[in-house]
C-alpha positions in Angstrom: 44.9 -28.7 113.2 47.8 -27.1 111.4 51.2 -28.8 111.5 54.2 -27.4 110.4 57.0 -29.5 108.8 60.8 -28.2 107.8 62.1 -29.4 105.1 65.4 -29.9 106.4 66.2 -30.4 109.6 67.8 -27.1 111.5 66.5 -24.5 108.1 64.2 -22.1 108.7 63.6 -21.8 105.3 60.8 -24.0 102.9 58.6 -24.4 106.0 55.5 -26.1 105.1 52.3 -25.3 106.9 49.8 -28.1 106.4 46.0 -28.0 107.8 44.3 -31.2 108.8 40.4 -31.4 110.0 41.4 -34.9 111.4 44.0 -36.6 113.4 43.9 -40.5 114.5 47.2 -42.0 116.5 47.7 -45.6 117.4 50.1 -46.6 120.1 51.1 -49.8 121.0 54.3 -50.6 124.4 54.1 -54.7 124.2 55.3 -56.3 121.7 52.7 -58.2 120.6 50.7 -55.1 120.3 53.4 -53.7 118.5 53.6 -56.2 115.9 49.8 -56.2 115.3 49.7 -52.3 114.9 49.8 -52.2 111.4 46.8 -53.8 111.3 45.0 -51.9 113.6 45.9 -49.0 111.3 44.6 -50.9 107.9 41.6 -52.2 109.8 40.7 -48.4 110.5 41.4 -46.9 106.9 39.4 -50.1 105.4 36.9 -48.5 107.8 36.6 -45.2 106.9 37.3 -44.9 103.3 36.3 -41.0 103.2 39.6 -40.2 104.7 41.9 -39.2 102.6 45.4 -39.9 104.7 47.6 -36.9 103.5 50.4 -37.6 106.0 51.9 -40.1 108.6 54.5 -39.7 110.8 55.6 -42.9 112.5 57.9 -42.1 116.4 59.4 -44.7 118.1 60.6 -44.1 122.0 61.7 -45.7 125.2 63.0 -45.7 128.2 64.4 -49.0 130.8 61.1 -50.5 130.7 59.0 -49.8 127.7 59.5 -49.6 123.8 56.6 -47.5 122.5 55.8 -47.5 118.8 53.5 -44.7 117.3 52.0 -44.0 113.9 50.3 -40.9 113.3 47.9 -40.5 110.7 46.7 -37.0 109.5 43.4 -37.0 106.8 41.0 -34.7 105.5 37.4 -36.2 104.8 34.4 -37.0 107.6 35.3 -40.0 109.5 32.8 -42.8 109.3 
């Protein structure tokens, strides 16, 4: 997977190109899943220490009904 990031928003220039072999996102709507969502992301690094996280991007949305909270985890290494 290759991602690229500006580094400033609206500048075309210093793009960074970044290529991941691996990609894990957790989602949560409810609340209660929200709140426990960093700990479905520490429980899944604890289990698979060969991945190297080299970057997260955390997105938060909604709409009349739902508040969606999601963390993004890009890593290189073999998932256990």
């Amino acid at each position: 997977m290759v991602l690229v990031f500006p580094d400033r928003v609206g500048s075309n220039q210093g793009v960074r190109e970044l290529l991941f072999p691996g990609v894990k996102v957790f989602s949560a709507t409810k609340a209660k899943e929200r709140e426990e969502l960093g700990e479905k992301v520490t429980h899944w690094l604890a289990a698979n220490p060969n991945c190297a996280v080299q970057e997260k991007v955390v997105t938060q949305s909604s709409d009349r009904e739902f508040h969606c909270l999601t963390i993004t985890i890009f890593y290189n290494g073999a998932r256990a």
